[in-house]
Every structure is written in C-alpha cells, then in structure tokens.
C-alpha positions in Angstrom: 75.6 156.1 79.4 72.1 157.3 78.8 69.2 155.1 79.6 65.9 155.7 78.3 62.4 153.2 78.7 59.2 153.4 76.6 56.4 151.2 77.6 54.5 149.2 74.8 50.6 149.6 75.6 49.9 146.1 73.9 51.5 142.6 73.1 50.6 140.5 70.3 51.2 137.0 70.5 50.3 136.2 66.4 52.1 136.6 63.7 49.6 135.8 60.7 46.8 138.0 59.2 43.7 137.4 57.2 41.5 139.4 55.1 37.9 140.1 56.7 35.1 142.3 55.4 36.1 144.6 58.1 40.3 144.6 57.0 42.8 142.2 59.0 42.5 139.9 61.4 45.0 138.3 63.5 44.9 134.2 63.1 47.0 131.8 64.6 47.8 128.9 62.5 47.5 125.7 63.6 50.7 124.5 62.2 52.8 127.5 64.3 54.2 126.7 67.7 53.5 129.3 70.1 57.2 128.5 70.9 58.3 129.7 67.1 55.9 132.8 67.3 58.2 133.9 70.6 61.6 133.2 69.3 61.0 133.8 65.9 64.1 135.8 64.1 63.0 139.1 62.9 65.2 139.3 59.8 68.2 137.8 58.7 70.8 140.8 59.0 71.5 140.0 62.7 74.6 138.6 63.6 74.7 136.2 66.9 77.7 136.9 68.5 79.1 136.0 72.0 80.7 138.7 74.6 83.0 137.8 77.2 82.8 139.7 80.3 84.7 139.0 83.5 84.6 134.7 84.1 80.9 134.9 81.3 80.5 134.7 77.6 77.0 135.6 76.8 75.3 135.8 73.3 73.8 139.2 71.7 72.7 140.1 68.6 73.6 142.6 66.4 72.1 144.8 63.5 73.0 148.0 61.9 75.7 149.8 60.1 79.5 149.0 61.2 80.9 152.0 62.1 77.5 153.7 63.2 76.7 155.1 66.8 75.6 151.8 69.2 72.3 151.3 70.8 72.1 148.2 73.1 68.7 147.7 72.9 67.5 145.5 76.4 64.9 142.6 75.8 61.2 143.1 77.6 60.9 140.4 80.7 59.8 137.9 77.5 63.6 137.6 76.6 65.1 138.0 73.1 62.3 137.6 71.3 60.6 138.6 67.7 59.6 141.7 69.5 62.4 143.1 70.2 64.1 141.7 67.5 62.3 144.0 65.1 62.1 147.0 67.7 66.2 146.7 67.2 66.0 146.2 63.7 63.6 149.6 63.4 66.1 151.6 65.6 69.1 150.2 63.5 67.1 152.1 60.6 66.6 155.3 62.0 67.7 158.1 60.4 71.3 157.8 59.0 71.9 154.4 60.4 72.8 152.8 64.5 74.0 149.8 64.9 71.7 148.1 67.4 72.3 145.2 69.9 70.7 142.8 72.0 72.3 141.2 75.2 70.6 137.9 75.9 69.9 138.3 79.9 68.2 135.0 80.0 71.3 132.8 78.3 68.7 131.7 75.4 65.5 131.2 76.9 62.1 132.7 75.7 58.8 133.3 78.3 56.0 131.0 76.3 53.6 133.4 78.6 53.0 135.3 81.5 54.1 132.8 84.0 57.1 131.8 82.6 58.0 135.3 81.5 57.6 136.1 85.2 59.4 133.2 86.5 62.2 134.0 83.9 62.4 137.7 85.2 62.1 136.5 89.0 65.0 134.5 88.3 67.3 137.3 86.8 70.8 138.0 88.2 70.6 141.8 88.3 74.2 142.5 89.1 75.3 140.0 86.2 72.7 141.4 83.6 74.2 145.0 84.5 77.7 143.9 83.7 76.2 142.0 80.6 75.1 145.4 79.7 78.2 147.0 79.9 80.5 144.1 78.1 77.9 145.3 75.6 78.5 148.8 75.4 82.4 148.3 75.1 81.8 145.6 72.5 79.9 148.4 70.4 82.8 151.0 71.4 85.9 148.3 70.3 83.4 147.6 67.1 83.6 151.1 66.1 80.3 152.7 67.9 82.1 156.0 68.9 78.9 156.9 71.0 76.5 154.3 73.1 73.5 154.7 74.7 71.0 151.8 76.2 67.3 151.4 75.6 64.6 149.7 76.7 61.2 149.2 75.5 59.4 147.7 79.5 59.8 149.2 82.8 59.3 145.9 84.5 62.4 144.6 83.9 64.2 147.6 82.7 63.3 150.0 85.3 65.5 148.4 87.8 68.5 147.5 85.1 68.4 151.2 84.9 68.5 152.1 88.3 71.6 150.1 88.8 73.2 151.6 85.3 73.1 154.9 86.7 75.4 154.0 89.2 77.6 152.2 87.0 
C-alpha cells in the first residue's frame, strides 16, 4: 500500500462568488449555513456505501470508474467534507479514470471550525481509523480495483494514519 500526503496551503470556507471591478470575490450568503458550506456534496456521482470491518460498519463514498485502479482518498482533520469531496472527485478524473473513495473516520460528523475540527481529530481512534482504511482498500480490491494506493491531502491527521499504515 503506498501512502502519499500533500498539504493544501489555504482553506476556504465560502462557496459563492461575485463580480468586482477587480474579478471575483468570495461572499457568504446569508441564507447558507456554515454547517451546509462544510458538508456540502461535491457532485452527485458519489455513491454512499457502508463497509464492514471486524465488529464496525462505517460509511464511505465512492466515485470513479468500476473496474478502475482504487484510491482511498483520507478526509483532512475537517472530516468528509466538500473539500475533499471534490479533491476525490478530481483524482477519480485523472487521466484514464480511478475510482476514488472516502472512509468516513469521524462516523458522519463535520468540524464547523477550528475548534471542533481539533476536538474531532483529538477524539480519533487511530487503531480503528487504520483498520477503516484497510476494509477500504479490500472493498476497492473485491469491487474490481486491481491496484490500491491511499492518499491524503493534510499531514495533521494523516501523517500519523500513515505512520501506522506502513506497518500494516
């Protein structure tokens, strides 16, 4: 299993733009939680689906071509947000096709901001995220992934899943 982690210089926490004299600025509207910014679905073509590993079921989500080499794509310390939503969607486009997915660490819930993203991480259970992680690789294998490889997008959280990957 290779691992491989790219930090993201910046973070934007707004979804809508608006035409300035000097090109696009980033709005928040009013009427848009900052809840539904977080966990906002980045496109329709993912698939929820639930793995079973040892006494667990855990949801993930899953993009891509069927038969297509697997990339389980690990969420930032936020959880499974738009973010990494669309970074999975991008990677599931690469090239001649992946099929990307996304374990769901935090069972569902979604850092609103720092604090709780912190508190959300803090409250990880490394060993089960690592066995999360690889239910999710043989779920791509028995869905037809011949090759797997894990990425990851922050080294706060994914530096350490990494660590205990490469002795897995």
């Amino acid at each position: 299993m290779v691992v491989g982690i790219c930090s993201r210089t910046s973070f934007n926490k707004t979804l809508l733009f608006k035409a300035t004299t000097s090109g696009l600025a980033r709005t928040l509207s009013p009427s848009v939680s900052r809840f539904q910014i977080r966990s906002i679905m980045a496109d329709s073509s993912f698939k929820k689906i639930q793995i079973q590993r040892d006494d667990a079921a855990f949801d993930a989500y899953v993009v891509g071509k069927e038969d297509a080499p697997g990339i389980v794509v690990l969420q930032e310390w936020w959880g499974v947000d738009f973010e990494v939503k669309n970074h999975a969607l991008k990677i599931s486009q690469f090239d001649s096709g992946y099929k990307a997915l996304i374990p769901d660490l935090y069972r569902g819930k979604v850092g609103l901001d720092v604090a709780e993203a912190q508190h959300l991480m803090d409250g990880l259970d490394w060993q089960g995220a690592v066995k999360d992680i690889c239910a999710s690789v043989s779920w791509l294998k028995a869905n037809g992934s011949k090759k797997v490889s894990c990425f990851s997008f922050q080294e706060k959280v994914n530096s350490g899943l990494s660590s205990l990957l490469s002795f897995n």
